[in-house]
C-alpha positions as a LaTeX table, in Angstrom:
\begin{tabular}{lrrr}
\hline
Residue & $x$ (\AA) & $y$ (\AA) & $z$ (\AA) \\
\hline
Unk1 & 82.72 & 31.88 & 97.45 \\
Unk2 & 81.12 & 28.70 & 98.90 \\
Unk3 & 79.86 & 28.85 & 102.56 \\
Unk4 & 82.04 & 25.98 & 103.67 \\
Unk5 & 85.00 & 28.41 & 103.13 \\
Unk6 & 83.71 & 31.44 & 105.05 \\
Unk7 & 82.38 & 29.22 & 108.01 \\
Unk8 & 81.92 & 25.53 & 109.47 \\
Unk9 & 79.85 & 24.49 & 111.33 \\
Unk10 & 81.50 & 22.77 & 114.00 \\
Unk11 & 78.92 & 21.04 & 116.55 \\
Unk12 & 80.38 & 23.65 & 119.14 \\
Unk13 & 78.98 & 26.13 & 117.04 \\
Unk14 & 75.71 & 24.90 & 115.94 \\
Unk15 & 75.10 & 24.40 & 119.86 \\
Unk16 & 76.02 & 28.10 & 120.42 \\
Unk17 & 73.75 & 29.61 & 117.48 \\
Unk18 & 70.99 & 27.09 & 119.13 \\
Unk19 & 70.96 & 27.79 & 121.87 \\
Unk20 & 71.16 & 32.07 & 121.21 \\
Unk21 & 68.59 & 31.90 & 118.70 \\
Unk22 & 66.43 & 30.05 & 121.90 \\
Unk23 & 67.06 & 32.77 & 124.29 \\
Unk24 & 66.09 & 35.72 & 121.74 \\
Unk25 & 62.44 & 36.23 & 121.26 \\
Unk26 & 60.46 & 38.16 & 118.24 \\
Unk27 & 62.32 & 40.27 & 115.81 \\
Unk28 & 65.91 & 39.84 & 118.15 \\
Unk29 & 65.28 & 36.34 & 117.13 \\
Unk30 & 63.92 & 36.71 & 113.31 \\
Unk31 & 67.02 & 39.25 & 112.72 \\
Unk32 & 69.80 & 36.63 & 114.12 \\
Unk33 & 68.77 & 34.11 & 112.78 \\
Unk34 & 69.31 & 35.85 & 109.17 \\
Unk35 & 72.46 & 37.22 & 109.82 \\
Unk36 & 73.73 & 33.37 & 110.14 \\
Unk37 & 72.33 & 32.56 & 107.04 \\
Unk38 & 73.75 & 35.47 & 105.77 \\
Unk39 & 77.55 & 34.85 & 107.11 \\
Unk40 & 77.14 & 31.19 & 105.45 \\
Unk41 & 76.91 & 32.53 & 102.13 \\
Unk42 & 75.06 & 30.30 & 99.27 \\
Unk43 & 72.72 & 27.90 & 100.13 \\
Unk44 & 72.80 & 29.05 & 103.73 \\
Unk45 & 69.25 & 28.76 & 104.32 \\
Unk46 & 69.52 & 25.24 & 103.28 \\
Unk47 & 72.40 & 24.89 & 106.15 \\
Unk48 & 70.22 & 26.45 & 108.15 \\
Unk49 & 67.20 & 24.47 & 108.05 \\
Unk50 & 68.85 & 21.13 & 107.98 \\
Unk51 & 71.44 & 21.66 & 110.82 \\
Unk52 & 70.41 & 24.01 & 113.00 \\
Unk53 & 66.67 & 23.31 & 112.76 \\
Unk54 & 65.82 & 26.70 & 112.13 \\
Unk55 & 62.15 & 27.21 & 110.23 \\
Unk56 & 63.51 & 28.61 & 106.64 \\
Unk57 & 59.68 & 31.22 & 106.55 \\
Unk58 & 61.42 & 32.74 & 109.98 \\
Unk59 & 64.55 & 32.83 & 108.45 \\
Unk60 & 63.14 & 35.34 & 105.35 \\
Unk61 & 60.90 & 37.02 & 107.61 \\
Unk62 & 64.09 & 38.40 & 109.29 \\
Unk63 & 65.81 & 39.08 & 106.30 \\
Unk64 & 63.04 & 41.43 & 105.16 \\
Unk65 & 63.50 & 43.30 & 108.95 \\
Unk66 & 67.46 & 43.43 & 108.03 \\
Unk67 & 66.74 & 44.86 & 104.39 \\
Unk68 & 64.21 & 47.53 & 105.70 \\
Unk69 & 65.56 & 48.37 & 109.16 \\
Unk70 & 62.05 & 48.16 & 110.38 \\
Unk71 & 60.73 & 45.29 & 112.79 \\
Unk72 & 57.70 & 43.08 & 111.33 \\
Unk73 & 54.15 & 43.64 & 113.48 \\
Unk74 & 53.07 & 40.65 & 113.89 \\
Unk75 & 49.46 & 39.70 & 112.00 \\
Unk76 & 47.15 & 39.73 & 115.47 \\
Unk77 & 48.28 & 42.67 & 116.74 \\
Unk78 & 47.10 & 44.50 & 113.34 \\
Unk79 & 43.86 & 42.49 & 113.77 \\
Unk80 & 40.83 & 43.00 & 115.88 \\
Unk81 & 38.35 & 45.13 & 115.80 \\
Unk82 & 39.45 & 48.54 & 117.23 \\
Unk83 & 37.83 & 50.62 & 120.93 \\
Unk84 & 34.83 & 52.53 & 119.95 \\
Unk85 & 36.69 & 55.64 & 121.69 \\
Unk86 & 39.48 & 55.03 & 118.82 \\
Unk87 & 37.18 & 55.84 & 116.03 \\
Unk88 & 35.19 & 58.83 & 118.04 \\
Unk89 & 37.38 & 59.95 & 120.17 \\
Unk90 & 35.56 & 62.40 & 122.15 \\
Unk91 & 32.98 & 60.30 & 122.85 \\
Unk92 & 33.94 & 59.46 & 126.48 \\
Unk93 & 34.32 & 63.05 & 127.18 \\
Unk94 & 30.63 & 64.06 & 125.84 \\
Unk95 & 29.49 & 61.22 & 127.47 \\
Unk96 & 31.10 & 62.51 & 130.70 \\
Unk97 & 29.36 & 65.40 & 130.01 \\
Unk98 & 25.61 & 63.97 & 129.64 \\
Unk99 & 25.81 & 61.84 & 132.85 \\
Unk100 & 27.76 & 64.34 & 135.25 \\
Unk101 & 24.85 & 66.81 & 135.95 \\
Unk102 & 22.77 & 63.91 & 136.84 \\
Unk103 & 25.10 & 62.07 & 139.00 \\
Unk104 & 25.13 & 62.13 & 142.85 \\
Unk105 & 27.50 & 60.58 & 145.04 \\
Unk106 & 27.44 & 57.78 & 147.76 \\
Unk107 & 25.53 & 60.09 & 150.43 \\
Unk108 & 27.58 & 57.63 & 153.60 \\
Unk109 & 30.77 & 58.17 & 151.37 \\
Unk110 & 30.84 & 54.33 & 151.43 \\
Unk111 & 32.45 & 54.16 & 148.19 \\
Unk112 & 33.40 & 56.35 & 145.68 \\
Unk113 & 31.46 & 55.34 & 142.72 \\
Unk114 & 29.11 & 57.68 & 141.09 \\
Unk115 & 25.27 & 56.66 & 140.98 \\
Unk116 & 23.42 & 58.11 & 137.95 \\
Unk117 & 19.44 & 58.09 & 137.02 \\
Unk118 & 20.37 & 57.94 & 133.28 \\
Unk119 & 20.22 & 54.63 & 130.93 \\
Unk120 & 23.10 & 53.65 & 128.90 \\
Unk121 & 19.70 & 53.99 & 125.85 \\
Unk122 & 18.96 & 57.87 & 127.18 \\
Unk123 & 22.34 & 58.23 & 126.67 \\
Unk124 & 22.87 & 57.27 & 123.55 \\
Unk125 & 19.63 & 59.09 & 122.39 \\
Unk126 & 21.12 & 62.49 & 123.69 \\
Unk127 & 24.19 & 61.41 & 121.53 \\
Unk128 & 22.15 & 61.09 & 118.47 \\
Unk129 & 20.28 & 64.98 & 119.21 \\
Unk130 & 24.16 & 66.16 & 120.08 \\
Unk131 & 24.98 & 65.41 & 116.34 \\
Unk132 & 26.64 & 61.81 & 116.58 \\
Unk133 & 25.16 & 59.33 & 113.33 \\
Unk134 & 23.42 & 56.48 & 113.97 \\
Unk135 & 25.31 & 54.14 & 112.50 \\
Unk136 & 28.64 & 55.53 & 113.65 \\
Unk137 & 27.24 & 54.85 & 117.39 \\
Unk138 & 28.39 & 51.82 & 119.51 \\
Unk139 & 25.31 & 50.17 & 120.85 \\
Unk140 & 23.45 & 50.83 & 124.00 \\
Unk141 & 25.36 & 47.83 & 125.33 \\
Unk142 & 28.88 & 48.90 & 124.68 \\
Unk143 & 27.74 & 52.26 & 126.20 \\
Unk144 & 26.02 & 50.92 & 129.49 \\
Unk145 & 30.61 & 48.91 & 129.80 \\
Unk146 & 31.95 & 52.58 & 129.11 \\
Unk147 & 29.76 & 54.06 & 131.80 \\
Unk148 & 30.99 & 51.56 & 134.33 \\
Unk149 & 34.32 & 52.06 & 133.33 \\
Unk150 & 34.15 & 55.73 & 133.80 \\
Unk151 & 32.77 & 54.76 & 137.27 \\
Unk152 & 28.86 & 55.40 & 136.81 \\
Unk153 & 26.33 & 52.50 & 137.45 \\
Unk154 & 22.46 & 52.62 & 137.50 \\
Unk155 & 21.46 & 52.31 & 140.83 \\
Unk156 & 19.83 & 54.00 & 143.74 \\
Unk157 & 21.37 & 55.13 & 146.86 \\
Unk158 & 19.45 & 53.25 & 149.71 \\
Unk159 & 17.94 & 55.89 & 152.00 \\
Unk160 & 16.24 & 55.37 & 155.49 \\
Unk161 & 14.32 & 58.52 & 154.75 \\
Unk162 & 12.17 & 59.21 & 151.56 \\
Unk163 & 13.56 & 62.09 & 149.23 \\
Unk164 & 12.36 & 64.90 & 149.47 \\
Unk165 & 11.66 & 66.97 & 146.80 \\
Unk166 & 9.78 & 70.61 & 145.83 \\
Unk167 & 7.61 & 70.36 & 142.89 \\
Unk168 & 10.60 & 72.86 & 140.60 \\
Unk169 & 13.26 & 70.17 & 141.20 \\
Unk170 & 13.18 & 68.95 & 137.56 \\
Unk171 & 13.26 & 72.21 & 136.39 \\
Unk172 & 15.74 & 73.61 & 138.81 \\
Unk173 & 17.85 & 70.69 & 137.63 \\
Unk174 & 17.11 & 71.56 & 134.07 \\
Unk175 & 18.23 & 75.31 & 134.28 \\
Unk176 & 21.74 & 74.24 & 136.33 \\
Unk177 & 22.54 & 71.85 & 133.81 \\
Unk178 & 22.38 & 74.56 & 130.87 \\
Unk179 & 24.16 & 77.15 & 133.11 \\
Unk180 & 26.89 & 74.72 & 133.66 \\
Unk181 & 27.44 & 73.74 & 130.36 \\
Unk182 & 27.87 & 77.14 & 129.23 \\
Unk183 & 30.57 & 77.78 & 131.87 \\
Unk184 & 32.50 & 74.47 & 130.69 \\
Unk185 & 32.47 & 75.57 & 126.78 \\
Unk186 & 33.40 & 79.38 & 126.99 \\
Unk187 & 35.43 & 81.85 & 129.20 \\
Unk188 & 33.22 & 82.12 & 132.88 \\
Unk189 & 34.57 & 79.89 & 135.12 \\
Unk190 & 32.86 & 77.38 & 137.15 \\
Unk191 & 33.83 & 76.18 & 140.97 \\
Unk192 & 31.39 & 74.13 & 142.96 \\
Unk193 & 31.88 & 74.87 & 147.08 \\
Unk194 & 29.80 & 72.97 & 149.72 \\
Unk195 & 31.18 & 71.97 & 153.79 \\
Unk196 & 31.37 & 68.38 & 154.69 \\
Unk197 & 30.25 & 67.29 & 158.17 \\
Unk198 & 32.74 & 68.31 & 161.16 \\
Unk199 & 35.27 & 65.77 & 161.72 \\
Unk200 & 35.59 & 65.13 & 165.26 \\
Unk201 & 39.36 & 64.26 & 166.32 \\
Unk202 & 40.60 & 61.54 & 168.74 \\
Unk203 & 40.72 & 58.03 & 168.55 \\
Unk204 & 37.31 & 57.28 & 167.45 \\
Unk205 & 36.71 & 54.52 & 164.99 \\
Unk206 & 35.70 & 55.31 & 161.61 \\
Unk207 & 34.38 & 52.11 & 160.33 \\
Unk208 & 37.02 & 51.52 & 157.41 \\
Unk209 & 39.86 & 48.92 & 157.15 \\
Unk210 & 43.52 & 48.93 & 157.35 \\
Unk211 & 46.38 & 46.66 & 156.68 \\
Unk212 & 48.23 & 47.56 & 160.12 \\
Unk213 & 46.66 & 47.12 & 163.85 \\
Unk214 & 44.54 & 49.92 & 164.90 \\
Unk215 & 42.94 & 50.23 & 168.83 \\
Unk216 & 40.18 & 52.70 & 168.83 \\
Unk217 & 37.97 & 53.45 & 171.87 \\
Unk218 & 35.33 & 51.36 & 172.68 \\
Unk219 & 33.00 & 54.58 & 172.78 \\
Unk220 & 32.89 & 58.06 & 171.44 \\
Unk221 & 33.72 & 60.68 & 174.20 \\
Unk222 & 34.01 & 63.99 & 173.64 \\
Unk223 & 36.28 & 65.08 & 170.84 \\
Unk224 & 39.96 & 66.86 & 171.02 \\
Unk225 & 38.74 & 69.28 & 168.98 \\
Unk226 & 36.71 & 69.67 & 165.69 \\
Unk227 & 37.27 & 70.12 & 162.53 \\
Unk228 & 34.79 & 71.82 & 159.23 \\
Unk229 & 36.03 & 71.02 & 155.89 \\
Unk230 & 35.29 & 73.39 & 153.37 \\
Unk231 & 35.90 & 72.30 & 149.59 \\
Unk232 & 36.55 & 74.28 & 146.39 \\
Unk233 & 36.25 & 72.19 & 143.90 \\
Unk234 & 36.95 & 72.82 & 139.57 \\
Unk235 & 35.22 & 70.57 & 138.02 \\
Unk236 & 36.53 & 71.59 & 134.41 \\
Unk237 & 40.04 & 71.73 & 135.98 \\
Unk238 & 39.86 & 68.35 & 138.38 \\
Unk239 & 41.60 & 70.58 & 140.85 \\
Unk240 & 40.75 & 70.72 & 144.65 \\
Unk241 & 41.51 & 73.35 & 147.69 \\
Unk242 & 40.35 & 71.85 & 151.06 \\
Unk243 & 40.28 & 74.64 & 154.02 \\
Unk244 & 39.95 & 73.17 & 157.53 \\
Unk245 & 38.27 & 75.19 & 159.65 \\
Unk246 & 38.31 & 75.45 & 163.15 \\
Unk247 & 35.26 & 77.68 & 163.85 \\
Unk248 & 31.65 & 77.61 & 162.66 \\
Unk249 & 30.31 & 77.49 & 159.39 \\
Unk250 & 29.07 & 80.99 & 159.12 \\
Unk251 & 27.98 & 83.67 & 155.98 \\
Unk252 & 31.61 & 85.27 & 156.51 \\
Unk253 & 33.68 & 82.23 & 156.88 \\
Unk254 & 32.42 & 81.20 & 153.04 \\
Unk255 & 33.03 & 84.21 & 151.32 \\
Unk256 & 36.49 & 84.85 & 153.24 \\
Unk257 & 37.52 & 81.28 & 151.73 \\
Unk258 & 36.53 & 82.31 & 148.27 \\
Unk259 & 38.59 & 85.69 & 148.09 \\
Unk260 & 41.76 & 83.69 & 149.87 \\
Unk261 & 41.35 & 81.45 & 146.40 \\
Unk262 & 40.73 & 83.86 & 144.20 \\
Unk263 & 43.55 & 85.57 & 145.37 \\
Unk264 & 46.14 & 82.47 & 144.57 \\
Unk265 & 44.16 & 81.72 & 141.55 \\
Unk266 & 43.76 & 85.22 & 139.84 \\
Unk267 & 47.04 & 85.56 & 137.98 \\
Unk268 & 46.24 & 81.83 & 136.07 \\
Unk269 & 42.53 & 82.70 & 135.28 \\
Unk270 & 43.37 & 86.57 & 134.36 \\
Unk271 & 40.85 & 86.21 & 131.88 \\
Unk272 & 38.43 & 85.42 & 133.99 \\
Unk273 & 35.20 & 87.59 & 134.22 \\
Unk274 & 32.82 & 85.99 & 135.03 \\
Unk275 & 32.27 & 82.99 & 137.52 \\
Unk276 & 29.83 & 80.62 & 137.97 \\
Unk277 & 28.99 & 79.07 & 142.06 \\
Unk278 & 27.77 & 75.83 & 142.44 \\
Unk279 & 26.47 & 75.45 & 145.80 \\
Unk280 & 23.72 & 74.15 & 148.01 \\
Unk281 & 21.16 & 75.76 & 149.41 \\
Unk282 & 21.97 & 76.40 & 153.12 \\
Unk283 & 21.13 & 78.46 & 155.58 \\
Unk284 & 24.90 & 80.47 & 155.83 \\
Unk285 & 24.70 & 80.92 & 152.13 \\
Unk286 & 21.25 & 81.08 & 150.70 \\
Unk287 & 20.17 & 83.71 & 148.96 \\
Unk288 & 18.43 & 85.55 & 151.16 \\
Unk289 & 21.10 & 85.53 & 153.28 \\
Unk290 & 21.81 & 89.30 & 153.36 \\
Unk291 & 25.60 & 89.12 & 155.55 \\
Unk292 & 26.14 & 86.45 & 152.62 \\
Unk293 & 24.92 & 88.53 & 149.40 \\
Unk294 & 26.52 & 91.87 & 150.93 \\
Unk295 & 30.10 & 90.35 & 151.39 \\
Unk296 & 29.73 & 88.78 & 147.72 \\
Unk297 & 29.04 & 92.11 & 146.12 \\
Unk298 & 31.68 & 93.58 & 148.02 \\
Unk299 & 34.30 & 90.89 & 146.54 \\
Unk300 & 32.97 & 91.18 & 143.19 \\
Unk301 & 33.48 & 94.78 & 143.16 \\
Unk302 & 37.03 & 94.77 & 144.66 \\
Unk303 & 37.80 & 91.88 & 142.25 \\
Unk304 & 36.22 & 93.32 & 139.28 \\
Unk305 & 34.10 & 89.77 & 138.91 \\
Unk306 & 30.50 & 89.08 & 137.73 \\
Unk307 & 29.14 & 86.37 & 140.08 \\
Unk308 & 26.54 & 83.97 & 138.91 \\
Unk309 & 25.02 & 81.64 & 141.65 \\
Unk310 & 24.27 & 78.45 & 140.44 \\
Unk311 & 22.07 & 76.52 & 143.36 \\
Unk312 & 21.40 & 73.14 & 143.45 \\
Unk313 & 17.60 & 72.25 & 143.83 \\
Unk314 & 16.47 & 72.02 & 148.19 \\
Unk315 & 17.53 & 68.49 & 149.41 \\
Unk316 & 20.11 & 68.15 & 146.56 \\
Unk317 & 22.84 & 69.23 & 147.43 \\
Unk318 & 24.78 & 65.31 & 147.31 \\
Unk319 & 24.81 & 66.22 & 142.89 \\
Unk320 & 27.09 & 68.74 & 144.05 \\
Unk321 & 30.75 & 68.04 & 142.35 \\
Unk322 & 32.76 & 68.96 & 145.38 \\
Unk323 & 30.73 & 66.31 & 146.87 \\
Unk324 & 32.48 & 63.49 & 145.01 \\
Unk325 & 35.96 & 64.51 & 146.72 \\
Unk326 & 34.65 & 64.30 & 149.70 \\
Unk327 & 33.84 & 60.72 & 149.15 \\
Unk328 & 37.32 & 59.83 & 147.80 \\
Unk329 & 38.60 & 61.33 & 151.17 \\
Unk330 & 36.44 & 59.51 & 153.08 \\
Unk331 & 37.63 & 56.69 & 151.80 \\
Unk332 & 41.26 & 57.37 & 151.96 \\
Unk333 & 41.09 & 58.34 & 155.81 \\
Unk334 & 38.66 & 55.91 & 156.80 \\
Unk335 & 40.37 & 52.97 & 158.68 \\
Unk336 & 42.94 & 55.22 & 160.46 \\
Unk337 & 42.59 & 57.44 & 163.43 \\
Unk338 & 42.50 & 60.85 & 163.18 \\
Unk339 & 43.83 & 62.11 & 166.89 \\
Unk340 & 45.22 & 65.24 & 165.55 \\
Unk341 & 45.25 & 67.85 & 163.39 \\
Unk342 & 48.53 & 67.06 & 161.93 \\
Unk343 & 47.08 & 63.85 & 161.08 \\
Unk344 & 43.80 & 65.28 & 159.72 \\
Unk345 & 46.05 & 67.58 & 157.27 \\
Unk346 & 48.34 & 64.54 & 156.68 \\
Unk347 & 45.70 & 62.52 & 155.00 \\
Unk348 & 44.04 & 65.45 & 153.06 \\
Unk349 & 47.78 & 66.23 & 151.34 \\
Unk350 & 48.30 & 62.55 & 150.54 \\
Unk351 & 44.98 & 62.03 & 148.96 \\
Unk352 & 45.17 & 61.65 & 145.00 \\
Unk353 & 42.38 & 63.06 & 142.94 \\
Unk354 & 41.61 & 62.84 & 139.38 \\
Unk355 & 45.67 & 62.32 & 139.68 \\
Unk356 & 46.11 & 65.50 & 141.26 \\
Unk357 & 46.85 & 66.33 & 144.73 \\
Unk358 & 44.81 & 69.02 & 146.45 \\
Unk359 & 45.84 & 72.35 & 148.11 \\
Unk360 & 44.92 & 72.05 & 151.81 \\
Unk361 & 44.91 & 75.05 & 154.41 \\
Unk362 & 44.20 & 75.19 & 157.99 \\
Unk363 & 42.30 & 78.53 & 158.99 \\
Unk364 & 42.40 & 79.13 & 162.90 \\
Unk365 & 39.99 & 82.56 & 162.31 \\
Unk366 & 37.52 & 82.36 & 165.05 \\
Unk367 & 34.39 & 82.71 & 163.34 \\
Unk368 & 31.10 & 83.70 & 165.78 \\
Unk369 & 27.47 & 83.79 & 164.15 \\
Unk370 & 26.20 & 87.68 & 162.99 \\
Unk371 & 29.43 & 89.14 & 163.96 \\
Unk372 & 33.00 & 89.98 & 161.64 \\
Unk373 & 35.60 & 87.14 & 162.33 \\
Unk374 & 38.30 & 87.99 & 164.46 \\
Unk375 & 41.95 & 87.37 & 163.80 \\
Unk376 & 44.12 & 85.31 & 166.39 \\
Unk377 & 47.37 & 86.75 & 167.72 \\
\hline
\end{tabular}
C-alpha cells in the first residue's frame, strides 16, 4: 500500500506535525516523530526528511525506542568519569569518622562549620592503615573538596586567650577517640551531654541578622528571666533532646535529665547495656564530684545500666558533639529577640538538625546547690 493512499500531506498538516514535533523535547520528540513515518508507510522517511525537515538519524533513533519500549540515554549522560563516593561508597562515612573526634566547633557559635586539625594527606594516610588500596584512593586533593563539602575546613579558631592545655591532652584525646569508636561499631551506646551558657530573655540584641525589622534595646538591663540549656546529644543517631532549665546547673539537675531520657528512650534501645558519657569536665559533674557519682550509681542500679564516663581532656570541652548543636541554634535564633520563654522554646522546636527536629522540654524544678531539688506545686 503506497503512503500517498494512507495519508497526504496537506500543508495544514505538515504545519501541525511541525510545529508538535517543535514543542516535544527528547524521546517525546524521537518517538513522534517515528510514528509519522510509520503512518506514511514506504518511503516515509524519505517524506519525512524532504517535507517536514525532520533529521532521518532522529527519525531511526525513535524507531529503536518504539521497537524496545525503552527510552535512549543519551551518550553524555553515560559519559564522565563517575564521584569517587560511587566507586567506595563508604568512604564519606569513614572519613566522617577519622575527622569527627578531632573536630571542635566555632567556640562564639559564629557559624556552624566544623574546624578540624587534620590534613586532607593525614587523612588519607589513616585510610590507607584502615585497609583502603592505594591506588583505589582519590587523591589528597579530591579529599581536602569532600572535607569541605562535609563541612570541615583546616583552620584555627581565633582566640583572645592562649589554649590551655595539661601535658595528658594528646593522650586523653587518644584514649576518647578509641572508647568512642567502640561505642559507634557494637551494642553500648554513646550520648554526649554538656550546658550551653544561660540565655538571658528580653529584648536584648543578639548580634545576628534578619529579613524583617527588629528594635532591640540600646543596652542590656537586667533580664526577664534566665534560661540553662542542657543538651543530649546521639551522635550515632543525629538525634537531639534540649531541656531548658530554669534553675542552676547543679550535680542533681544533670543526672535527673539523664534518667527523664532514659526513661523515653529505654523501650527503643532495650538492648542497651551499656552506655558511654561524653562530657566535659566541670565542676557539677567531675568525677570527684561525690552528689554526682552517688546519684549515677543509683540510676545505673535502678536501670540495670553499666555507665562508662568518657571525659573530654580540661579546657576541651568545645570537641564535645553536643557542642555542634548548639552552634546550629545559635545561629537559627540569632537575629530575633528572645523576650519569652514561649519564644525561647519556639525557636528550639523549629530548629532542623542533621534533618531532624529535636525534642525540647522545659523543667521548672527549682534546683539549689548541695541540697535535693524540690518540686513546684
Amino acid at each position: 500500500m503506497s503512503s500517498d493512499v494512507l495519508i497526504q500531506l496537506t500543508d495544514s498538516l505538515k504545519l501541525l506535525y511541525i510545529k508538535t514535533a517543535q514543542k516535544l523535547k527528547g524521546t517525546d520528540r524521537r518517538q513522534f516523530m517515528a510514528a509519522v513515518v510509520r503512518g506514511l508507510g514506504v518511503g516515509g522517511q524519505t517524506r519525512a526528511e524532504r517535507e517536514l525537515g525532520w533529521n532521518r538519524l532522529t527519525i531511526r533513533l525513535g524507531m529503536q525506542e518504539l521497537t524496545s519500549g525503552q527510552p535512549l540515554v543519551p551518550g553524555y549522560q553515560r559519559s564522565g568519569r563517575k564521584r569517587v563516593e560511587v566507586q567506595l561508597p563508604h568512604l564519606l562515612e569513614d572519613i566522617q569518622a577519622i575527622v569527627d573526634p578531632h573536630s571542635q566547633t566555632d567556640p562564639s557559635f559564629k557559624s556552624t562549620r566544623l574546624y578540624t586539625r587534620l590534613s586532607a594527606a593525614a587523612v588519607r594516610r589513616q585510610l590507607l592503615e584502615q585497609g583502603y588500596q592505594d591506588a583505589d584512593l582519590p587523591s589528597g586533593e579530591t579529599i581536602r573538596r569532600r572535607l569541605n563539602e562535609l563541612g570541615y575546613t583546616l583552620k584555627r579558631v581565633a582566640k583572645i586567650k592562649p589554649q590551655k592545655r595539661i601535658p595528658e591532652t594528646d593522650a586523653i584525646f587518644a584514649q576518647l577517640q578509641q572508647v568512642n569508636q567502640q561505642a559507634d561499631a557494637a551494642p553500648p551506646l554513646r550520648i554526649s551531654m554538656d550546658a550551653k551558657v544561660a540565655v538571658n530573655l528580653g529584648e536584648y540584641d543578639r548580634g545576628g541578622k534578619t529579613r524583617t525589622p527588629t528594635q532591640a534595646n540600646d543596652h542590656d538591663f537586667d533580664a526577664i528571666l534566665t534560661l540553662t540549656l542542657y543538651g543530649l546529644f546521639l551522635p550515632e543517631y543525629q538525634e537531639l533532646s534540649l531541656f531548658f532549665v530554669t534553675s542552676k546547673v547543679t550535680a542533681d539537675r544533670i543526672v535527673d535529665l539523664l534518667e527523664a531520657w532514659w526513661q523515653q528512650a529505654k523501650d527503643r534501645f532495650a538492648h542497651i547495656h551499656v552506655l558511654v558519657i561524653n562530657q566535659d569536665n566541670g565542676p557539677e559533674n567531675h568525677f570527684r564530684r561525690t552528689q554526682f557519682m552517688q546519684r549515677l550509681v543509683t540510676f545505673a542500679h535502678q536501670a540495670q545500666l553499666k555507665l562508662q564516663l568518657a571525659y573530654y581532656p580540661p579546657y576541651h570541652s568545645k570537641y564535645n558533639p553536643v557542642e555542634r548543636t548548639f552552634g546550629w541554634l545559635e545561629q537559627h535564633w540569632n537575629g530575633s529577640l528572645l523576650d519569652s520563654v514561649e519564644t525561647v522554646l519556639g525557636f528550639a522546636q523549629a530548629l532542623t538538625f542533621k534533618g531532624m527536629q529535636p525534642v525540647v522540654t522545659l523543667v521548672e524544678t527549682i534546683y539549689q546547690t548541695g541540697v535535693i531539688p524540690i518540686p513546684q506545686g
